[in-house]
PDBQT receptor file of N, H, CA, C and O in Angstrom, charges set to zero:
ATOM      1  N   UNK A   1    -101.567 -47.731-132.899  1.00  0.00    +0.000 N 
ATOM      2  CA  UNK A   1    -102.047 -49.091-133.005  1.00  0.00    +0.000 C 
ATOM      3  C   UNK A   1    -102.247 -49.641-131.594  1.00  0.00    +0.000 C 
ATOM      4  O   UNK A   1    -101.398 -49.639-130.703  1.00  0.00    +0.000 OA
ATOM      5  N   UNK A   2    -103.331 -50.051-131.531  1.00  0.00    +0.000 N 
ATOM      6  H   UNK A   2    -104.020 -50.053-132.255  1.00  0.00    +0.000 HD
ATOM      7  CA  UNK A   2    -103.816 -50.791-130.479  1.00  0.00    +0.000 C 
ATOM      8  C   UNK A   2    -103.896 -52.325-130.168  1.00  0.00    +0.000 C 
ATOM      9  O   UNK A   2    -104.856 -52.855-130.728  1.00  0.00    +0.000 OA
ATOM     10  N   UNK A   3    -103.148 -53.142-129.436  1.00  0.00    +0.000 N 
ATOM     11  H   UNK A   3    -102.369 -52.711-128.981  1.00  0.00    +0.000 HD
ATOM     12  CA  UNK A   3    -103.570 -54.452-129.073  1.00  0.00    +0.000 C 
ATOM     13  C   UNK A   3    -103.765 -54.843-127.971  1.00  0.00    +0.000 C 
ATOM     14  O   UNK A   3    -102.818 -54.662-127.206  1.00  0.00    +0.000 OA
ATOM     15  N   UNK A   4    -105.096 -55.576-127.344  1.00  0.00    +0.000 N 
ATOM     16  H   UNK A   4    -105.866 -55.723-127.965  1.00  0.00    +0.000 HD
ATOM     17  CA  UNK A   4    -106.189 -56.285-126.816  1.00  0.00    +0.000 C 
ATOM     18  C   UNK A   4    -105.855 -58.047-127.187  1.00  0.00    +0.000 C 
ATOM     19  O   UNK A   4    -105.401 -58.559-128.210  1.00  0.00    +0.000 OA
ATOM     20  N   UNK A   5    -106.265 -58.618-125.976  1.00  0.00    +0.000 N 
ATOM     21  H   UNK A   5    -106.634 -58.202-125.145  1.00  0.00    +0.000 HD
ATOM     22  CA  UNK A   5    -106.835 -60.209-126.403  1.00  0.00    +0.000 C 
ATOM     23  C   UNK A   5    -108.289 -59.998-126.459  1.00  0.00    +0.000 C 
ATOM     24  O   UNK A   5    -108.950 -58.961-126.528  1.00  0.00    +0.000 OA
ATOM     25  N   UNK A   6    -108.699 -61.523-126.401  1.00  0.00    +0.000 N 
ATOM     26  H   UNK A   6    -108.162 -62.365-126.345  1.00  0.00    +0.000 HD
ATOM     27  CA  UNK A   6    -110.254 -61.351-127.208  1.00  0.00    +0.000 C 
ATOM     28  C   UNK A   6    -110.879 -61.025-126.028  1.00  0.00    +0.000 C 
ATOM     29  O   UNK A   6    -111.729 -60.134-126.032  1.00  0.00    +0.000 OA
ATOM     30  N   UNK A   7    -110.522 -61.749-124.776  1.00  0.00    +0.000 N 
ATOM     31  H   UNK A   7    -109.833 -62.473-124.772  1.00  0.00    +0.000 HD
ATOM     32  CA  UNK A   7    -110.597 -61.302-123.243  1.00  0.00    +0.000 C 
ATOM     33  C   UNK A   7    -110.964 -60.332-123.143  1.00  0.00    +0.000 C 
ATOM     34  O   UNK A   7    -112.179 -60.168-123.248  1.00  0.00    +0.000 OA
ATOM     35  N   UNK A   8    -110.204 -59.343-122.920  1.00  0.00    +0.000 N 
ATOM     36  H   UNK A   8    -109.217 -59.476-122.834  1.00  0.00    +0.000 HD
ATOM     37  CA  UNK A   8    -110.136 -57.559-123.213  1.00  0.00    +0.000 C 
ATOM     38  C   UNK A   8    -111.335 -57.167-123.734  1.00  0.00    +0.000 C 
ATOM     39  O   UNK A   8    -112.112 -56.341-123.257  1.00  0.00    +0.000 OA
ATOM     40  N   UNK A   9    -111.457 -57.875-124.852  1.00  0.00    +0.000 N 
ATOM     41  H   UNK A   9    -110.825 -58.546-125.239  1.00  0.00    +0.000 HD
ATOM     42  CA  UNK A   9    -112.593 -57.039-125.800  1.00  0.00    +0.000 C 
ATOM     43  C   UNK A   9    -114.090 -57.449-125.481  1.00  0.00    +0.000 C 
ATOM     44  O   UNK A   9    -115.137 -56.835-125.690  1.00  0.00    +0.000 OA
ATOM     45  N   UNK A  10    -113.864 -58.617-124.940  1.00  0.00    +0.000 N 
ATOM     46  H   UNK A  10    -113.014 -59.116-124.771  1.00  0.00    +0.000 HD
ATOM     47  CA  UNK A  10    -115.489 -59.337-124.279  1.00  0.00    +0.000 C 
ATOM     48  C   UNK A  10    -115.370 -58.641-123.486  1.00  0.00    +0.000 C 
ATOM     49  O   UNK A  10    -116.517 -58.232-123.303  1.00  0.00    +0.000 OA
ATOM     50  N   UNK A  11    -114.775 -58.186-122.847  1.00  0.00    +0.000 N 
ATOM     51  H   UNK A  11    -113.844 -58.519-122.995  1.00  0.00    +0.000 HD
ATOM     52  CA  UNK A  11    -115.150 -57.736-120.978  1.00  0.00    +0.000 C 
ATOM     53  C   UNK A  11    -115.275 -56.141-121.059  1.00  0.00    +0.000 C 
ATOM     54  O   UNK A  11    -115.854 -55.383-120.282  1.00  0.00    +0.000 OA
ATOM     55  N   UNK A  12    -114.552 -55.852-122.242  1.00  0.00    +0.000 N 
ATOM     56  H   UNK A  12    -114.081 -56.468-122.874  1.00  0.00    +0.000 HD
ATOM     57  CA  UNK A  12    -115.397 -54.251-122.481  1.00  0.00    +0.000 C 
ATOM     58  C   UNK A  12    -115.113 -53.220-124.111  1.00  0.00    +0.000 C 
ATOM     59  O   UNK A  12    -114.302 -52.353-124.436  1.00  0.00    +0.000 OA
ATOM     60  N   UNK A  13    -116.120 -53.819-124.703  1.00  0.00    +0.000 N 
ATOM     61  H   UNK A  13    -116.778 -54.524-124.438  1.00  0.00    +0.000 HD
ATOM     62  CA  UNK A  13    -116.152 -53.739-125.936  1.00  0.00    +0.000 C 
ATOM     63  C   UNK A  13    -115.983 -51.726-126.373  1.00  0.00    +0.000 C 
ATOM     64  O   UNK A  13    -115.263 -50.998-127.057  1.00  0.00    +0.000 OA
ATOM     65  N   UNK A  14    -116.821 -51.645-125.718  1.00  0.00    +0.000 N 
ATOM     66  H   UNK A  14    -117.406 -52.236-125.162  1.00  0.00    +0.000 HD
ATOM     67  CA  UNK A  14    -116.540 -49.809-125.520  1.00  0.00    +0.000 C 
ATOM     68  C   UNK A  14    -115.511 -49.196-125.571  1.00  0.00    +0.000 C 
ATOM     69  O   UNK A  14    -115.399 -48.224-126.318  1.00  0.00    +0.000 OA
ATOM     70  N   UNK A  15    -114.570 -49.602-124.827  1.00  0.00    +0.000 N 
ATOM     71  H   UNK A  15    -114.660 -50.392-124.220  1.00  0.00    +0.000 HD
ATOM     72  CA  UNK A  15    -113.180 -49.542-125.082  1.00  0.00    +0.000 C 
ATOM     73  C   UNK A  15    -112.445 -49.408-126.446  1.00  0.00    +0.000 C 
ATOM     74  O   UNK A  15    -112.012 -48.424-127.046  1.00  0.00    +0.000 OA
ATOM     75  N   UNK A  16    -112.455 -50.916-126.765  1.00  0.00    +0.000 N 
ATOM     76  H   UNK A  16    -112.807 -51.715-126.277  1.00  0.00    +0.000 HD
ATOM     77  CA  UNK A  16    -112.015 -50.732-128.167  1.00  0.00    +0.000 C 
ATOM     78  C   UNK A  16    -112.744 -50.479-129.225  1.00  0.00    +0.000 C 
ATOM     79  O   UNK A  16    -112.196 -50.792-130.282  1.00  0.00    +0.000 OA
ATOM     80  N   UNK A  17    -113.989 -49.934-129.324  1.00  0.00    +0.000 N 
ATOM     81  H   UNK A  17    -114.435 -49.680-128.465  1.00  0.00    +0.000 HD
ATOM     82  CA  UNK A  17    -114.614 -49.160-130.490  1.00  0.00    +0.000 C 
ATOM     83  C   UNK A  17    -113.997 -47.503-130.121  1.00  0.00    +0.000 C 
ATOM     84  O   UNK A  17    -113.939 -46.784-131.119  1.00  0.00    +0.000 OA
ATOM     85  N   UNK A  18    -113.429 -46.697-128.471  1.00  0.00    +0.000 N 
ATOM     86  H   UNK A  18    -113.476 -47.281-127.660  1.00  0.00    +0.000 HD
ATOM     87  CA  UNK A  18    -113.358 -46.032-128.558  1.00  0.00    +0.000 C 
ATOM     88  C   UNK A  18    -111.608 -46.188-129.149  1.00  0.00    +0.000 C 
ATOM     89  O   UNK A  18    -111.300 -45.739-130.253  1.00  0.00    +0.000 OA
ATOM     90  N   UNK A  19    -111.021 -46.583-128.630  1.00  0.00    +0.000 N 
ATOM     91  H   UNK A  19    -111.271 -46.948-127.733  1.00  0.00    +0.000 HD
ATOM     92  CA  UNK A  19    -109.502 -47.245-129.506  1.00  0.00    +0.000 C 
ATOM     93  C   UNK A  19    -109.471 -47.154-131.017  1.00  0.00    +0.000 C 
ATOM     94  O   UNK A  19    -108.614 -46.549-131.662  1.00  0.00    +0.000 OA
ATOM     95  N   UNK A  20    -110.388 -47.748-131.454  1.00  0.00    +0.000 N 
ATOM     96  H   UNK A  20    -111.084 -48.238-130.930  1.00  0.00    +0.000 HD
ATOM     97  CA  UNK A  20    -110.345 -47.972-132.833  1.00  0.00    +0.000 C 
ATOM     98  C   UNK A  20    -110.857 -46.490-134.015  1.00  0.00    +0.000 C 
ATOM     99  O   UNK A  20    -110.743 -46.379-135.236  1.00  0.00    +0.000 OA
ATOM    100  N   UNK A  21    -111.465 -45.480-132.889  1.00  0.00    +0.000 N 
ATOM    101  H   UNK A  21    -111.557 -45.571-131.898  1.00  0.00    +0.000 HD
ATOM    102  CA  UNK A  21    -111.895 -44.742-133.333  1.00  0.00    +0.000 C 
ATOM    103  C   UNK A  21    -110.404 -43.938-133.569  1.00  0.00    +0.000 C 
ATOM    104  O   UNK A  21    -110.510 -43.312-134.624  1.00  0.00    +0.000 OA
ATOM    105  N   UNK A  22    -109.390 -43.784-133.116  1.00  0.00    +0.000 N 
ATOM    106  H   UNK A  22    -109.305 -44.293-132.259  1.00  0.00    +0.000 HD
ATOM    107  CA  UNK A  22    -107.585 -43.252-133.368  1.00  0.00    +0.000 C 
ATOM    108  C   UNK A  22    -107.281 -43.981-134.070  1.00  0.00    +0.000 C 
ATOM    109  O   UNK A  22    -106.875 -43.356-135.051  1.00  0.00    +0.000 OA
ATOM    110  N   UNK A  23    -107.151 -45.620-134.333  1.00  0.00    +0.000 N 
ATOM    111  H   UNK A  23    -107.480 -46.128-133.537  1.00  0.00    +0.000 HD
ATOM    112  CA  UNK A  23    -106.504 -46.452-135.119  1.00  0.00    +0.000 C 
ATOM    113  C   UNK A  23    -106.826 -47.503-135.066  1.00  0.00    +0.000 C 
ATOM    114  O   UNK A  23    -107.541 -47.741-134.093  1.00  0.00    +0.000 OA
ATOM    115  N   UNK A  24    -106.516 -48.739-136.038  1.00  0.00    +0.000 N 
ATOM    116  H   UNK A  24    -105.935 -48.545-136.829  1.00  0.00    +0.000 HD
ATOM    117  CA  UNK A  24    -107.182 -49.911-135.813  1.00  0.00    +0.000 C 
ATOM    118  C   UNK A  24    -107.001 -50.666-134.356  1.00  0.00    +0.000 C 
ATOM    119  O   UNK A  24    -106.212 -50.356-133.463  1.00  0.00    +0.000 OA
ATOM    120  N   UNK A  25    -107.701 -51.456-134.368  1.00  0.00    +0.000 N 
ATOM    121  H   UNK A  25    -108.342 -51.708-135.094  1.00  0.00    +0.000 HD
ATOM    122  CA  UNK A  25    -107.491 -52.224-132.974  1.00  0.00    +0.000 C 
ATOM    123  C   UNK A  25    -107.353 -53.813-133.486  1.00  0.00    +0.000 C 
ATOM    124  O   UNK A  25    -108.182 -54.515-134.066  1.00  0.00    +0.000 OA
ATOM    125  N   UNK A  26    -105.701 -54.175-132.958  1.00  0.00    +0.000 N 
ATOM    126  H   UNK A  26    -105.027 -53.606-132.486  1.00  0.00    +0.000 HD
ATOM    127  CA  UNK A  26    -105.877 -55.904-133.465  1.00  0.00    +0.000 C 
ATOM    128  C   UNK A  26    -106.389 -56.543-132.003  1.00  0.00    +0.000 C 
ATOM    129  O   UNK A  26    -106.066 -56.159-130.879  1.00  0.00    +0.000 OA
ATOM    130  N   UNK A  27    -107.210 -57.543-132.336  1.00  0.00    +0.000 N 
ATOM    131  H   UNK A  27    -107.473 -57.855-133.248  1.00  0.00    +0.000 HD
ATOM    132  CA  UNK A  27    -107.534 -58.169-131.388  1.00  0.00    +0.000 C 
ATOM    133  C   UNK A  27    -106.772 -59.858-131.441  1.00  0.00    +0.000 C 
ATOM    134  O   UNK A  27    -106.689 -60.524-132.473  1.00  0.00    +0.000 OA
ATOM    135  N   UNK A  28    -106.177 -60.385-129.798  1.00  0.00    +0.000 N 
ATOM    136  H   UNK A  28    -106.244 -59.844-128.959  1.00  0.00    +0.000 HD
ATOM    137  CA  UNK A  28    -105.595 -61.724-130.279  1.00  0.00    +0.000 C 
ATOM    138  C   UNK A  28    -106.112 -62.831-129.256  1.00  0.00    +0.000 C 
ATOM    139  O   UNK A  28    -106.530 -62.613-128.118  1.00  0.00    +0.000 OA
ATOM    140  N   UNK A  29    -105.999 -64.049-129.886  1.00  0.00    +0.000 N 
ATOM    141  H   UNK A  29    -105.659 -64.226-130.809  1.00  0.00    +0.000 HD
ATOM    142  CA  UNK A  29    -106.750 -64.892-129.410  1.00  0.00    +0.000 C 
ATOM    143  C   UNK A  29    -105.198 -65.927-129.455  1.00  0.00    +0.000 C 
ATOM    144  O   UNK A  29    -104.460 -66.183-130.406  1.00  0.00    +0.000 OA
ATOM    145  N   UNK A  30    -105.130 -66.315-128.109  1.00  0.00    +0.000 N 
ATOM    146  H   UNK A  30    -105.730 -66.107-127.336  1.00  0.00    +0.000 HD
ATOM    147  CA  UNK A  30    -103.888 -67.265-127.831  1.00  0.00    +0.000 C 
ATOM    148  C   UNK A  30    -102.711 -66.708-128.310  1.00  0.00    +0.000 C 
ATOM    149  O   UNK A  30    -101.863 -67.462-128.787  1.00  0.00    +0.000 OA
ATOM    150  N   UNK A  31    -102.454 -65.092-128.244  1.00  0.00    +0.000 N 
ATOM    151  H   UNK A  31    -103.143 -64.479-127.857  1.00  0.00    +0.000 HD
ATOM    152  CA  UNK A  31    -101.328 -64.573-128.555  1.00  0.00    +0.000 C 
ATOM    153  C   UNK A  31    -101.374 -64.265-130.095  1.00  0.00    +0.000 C 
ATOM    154  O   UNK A  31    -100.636 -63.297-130.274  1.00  0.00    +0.000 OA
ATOM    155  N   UNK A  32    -101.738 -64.536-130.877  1.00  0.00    +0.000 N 
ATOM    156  H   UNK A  32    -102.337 -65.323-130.731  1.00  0.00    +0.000 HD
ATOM    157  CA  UNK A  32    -102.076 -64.319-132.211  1.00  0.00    +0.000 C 
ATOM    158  C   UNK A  32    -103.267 -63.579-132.519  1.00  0.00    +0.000 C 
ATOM    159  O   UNK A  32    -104.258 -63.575-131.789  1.00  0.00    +0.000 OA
ATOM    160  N   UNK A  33    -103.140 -62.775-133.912  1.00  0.00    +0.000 N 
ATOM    161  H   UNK A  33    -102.335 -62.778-134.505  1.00  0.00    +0.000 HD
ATOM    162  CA  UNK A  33    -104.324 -61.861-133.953  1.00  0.00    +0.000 C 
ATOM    163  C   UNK A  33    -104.817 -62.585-134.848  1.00  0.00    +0.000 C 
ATOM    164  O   UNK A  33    -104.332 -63.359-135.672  1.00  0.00    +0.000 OA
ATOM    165  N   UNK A  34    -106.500 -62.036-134.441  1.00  0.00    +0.000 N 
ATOM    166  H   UNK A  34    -106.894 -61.407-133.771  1.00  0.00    +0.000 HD
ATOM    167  CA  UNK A  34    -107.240 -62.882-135.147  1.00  0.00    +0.000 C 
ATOM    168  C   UNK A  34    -108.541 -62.025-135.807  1.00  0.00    +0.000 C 
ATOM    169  O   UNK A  34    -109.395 -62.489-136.563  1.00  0.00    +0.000 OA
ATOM    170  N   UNK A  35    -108.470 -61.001-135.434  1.00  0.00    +0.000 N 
ATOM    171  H   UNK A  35    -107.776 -60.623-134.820  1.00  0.00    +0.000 HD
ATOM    172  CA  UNK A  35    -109.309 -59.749-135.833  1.00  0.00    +0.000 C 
ATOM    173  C   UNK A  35    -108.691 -58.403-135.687  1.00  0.00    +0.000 C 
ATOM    174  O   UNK A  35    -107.851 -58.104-134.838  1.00  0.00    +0.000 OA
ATOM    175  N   UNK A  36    -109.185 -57.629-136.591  1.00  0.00    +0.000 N 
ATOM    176  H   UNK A  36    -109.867 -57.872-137.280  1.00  0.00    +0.000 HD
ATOM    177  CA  UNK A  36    -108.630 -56.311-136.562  1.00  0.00    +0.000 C 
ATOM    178  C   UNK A  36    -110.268 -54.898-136.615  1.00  0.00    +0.000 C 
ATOM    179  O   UNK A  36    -111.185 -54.738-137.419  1.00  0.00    +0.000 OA
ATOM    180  N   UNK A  37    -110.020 -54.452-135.798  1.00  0.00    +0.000 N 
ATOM    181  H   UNK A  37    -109.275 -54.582-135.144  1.00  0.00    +0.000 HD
ATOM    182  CA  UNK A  37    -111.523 -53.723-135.242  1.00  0.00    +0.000 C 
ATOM    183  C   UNK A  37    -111.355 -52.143-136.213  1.00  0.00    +0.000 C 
ATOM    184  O   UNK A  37    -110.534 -51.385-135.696  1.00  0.00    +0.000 OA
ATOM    185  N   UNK A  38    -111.769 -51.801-137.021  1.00  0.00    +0.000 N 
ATOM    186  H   UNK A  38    -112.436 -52.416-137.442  1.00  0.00    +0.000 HD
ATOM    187  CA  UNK A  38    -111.575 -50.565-137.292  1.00  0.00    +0.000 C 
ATOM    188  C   UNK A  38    -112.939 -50.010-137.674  1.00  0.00    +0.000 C 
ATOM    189  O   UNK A  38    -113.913 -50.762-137.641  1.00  0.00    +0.000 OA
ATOM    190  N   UNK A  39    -113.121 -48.128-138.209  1.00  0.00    +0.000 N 
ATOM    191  H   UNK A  39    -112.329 -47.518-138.237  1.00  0.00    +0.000 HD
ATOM    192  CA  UNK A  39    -114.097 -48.039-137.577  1.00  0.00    +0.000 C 
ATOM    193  C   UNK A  39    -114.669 -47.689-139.396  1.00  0.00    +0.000 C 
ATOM    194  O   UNK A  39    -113.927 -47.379-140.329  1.00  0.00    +0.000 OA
ATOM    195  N   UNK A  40    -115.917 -47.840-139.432  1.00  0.00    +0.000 N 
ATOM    196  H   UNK A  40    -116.519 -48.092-138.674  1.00  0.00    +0.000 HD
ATOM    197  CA  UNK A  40    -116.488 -48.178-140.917  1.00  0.00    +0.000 C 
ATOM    198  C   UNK A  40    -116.162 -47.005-141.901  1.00  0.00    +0.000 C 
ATOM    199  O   UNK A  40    -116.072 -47.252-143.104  1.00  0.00    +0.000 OA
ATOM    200  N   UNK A  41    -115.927 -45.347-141.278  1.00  0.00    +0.000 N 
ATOM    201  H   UNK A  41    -116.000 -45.146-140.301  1.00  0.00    +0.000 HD
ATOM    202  CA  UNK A  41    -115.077 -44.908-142.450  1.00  0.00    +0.000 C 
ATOM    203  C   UNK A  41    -113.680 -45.517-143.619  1.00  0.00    +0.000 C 
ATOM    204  O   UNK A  41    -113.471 -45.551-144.831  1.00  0.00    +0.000 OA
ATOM    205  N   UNK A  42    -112.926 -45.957-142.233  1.00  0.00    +0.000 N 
ATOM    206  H   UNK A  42    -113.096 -45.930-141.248  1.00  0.00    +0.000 HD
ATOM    207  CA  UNK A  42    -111.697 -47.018-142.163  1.00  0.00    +0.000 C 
ATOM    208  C   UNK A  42    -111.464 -47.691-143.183  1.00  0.00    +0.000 C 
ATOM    209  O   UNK A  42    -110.637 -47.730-144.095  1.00  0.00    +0.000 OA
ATOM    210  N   UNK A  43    -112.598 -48.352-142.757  1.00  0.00    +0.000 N 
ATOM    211  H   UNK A  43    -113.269 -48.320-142.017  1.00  0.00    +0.000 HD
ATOM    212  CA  UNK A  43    -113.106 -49.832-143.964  1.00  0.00    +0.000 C 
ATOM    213  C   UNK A  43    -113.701 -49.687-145.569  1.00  0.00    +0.000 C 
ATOM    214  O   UNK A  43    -113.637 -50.265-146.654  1.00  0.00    +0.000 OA
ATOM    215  N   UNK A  44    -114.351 -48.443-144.892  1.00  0.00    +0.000 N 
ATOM    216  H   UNK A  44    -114.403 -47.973-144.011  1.00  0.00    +0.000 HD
ATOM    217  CA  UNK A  44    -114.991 -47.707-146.558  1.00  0.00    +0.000 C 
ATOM    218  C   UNK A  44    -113.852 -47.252-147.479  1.00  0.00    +0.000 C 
ATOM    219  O   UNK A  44    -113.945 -47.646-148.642  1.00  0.00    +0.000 OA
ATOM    220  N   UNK A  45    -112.885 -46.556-147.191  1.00  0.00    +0.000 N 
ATOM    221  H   UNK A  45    -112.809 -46.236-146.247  1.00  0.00    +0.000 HD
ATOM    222  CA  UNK A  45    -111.249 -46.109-147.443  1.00  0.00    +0.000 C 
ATOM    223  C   UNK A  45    -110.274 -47.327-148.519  1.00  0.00    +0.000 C 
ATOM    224  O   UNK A  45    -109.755 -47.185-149.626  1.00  0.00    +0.000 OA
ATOM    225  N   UNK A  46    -110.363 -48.654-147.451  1.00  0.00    +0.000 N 
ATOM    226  H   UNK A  46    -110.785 -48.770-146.552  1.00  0.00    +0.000 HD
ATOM    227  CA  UNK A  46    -110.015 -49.576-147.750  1.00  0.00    +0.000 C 
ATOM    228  C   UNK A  46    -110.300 -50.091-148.839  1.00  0.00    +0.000 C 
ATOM    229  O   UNK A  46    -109.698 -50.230-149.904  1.00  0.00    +0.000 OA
ATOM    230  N   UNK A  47    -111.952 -50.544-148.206  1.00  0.00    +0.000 N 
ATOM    231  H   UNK A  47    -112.440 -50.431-147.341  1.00  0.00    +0.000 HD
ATOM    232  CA  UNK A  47    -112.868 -51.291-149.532  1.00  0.00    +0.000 C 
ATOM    233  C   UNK A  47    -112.323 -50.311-150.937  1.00  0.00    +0.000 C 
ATOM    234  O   UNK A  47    -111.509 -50.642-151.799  1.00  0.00    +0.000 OA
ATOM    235  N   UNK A  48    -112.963 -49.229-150.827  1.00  0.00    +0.000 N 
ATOM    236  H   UNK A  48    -113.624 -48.960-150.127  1.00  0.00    +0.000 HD
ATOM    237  CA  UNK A  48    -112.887 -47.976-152.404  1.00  0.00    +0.000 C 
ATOM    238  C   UNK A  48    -111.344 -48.331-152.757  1.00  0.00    +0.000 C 
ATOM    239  O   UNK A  48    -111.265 -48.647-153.944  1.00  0.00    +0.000 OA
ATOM    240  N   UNK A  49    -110.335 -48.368-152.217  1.00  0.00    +0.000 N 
ATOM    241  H   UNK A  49    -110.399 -48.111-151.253  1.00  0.00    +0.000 HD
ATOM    242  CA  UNK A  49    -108.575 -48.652-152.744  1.00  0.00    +0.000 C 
ATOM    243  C   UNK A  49    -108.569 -49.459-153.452  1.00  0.00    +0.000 C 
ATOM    244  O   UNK A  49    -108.265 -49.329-154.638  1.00  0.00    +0.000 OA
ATOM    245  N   UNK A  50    -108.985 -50.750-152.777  1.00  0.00    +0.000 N 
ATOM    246  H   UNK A  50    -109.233 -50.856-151.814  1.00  0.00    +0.000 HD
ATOM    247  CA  UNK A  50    -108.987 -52.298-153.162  1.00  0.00    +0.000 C 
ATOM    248  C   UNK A  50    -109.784 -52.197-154.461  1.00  0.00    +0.000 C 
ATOM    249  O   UNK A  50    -109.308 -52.504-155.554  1.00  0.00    +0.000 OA
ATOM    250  N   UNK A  51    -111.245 -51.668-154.241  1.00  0.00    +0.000 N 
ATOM    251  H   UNK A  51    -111.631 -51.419-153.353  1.00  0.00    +0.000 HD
ATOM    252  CA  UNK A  51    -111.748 -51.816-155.942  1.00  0.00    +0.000 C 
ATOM    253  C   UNK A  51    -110.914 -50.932-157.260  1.00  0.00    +0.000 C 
ATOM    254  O   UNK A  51    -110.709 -51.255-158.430  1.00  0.00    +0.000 OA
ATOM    255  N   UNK A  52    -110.561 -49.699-156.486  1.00  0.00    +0.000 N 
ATOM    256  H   UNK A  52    -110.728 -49.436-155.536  1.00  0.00    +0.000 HD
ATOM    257  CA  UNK A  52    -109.877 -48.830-157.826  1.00  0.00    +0.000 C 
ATOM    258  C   UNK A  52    -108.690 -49.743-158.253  1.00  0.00    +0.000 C 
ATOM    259  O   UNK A  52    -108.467 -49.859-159.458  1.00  0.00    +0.000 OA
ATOM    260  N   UNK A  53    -107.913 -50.398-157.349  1.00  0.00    +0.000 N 
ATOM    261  H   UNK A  53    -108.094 -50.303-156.370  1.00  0.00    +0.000 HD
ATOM    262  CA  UNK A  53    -106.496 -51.093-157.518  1.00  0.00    +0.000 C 
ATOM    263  C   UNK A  53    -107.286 -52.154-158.569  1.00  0.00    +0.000 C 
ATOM    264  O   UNK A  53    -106.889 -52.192-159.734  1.00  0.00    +0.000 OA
ATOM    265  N   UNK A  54    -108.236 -52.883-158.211  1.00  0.00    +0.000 N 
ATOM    266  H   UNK A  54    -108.558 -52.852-157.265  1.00  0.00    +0.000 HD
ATOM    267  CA  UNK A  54    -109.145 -54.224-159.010  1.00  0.00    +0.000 C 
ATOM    268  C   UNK A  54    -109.412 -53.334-160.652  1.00  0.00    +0.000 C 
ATOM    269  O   UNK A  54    -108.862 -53.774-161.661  1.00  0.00    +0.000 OA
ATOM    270  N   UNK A  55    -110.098 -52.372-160.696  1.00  0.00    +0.000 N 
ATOM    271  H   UNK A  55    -110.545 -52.014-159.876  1.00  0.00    +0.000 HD
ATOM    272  CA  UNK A  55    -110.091 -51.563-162.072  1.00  0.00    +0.000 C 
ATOM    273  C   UNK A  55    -109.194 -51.582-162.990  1.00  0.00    +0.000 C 
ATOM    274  O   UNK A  55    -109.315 -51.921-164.167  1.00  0.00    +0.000 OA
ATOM    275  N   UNK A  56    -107.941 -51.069-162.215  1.00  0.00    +0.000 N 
ATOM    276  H   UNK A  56    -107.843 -50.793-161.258  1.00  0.00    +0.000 HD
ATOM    277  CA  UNK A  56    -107.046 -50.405-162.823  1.00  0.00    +0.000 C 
ATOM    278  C   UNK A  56    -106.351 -51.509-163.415  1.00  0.00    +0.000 C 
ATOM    279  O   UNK A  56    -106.042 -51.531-164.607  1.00  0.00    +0.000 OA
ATOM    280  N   UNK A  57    -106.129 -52.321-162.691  1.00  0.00    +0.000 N 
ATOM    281  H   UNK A  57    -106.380 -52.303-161.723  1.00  0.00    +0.000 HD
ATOM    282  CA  UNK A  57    -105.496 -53.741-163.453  1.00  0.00    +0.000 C 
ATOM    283  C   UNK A  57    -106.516 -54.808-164.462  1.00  0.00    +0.000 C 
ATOM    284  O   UNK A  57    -106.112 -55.757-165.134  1.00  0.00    +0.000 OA
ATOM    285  N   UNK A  58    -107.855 -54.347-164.332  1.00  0.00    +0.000 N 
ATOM    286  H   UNK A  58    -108.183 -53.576-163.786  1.00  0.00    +0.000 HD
ATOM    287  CA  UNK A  58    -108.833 -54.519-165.119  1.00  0.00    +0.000 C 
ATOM    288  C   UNK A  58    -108.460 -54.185-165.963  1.00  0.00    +0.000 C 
ATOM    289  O   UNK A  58    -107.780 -55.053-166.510  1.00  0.00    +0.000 OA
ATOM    290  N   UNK A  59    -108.505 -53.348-166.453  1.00  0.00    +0.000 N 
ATOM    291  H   UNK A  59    -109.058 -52.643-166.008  1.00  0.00    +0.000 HD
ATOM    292  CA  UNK A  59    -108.359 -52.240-167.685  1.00  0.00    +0.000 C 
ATOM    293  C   UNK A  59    -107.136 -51.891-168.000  1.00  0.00    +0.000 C 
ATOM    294  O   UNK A  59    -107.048 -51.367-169.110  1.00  0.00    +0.000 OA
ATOM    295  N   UNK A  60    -105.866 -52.032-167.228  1.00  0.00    +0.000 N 
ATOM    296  H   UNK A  60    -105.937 -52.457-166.326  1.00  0.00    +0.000 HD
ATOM    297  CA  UNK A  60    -104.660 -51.645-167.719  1.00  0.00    +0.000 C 
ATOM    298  C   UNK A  60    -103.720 -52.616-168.823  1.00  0.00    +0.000 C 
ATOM    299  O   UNK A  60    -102.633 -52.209-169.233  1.00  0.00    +0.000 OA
TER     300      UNK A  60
């Protein structure tokens, strides 16, 4: 796990897409996170969980 301020990530975004490509990257704004950078397999993983979990309690 990777953490960056938003600073960090304006001043070199390359960075944390290559970061995020190992693990997510939280990004924080005034010490608090306020985004989390991950990379669109990641998210595809996520999204597909979240709907089967939404199904299953659909239908269960």
């Amino acid at each position: 796990m990777t953490t960056i301020s938003a600073r960090e990530f304006n001043k070199d975004v390359s960075a944390a897409k290559r970061a995020a490509a190992h693990s997510p990257v939280f990004i924080t704004d005034r010490g608090r996170t306020s985004h989390v950078l991950l990379t669109a397999e990641e998210y595809q993983q996520l999204a597909s969980v979240r709907s089967s979990l939404a199904e299953a309690l659909e239908h269960g």
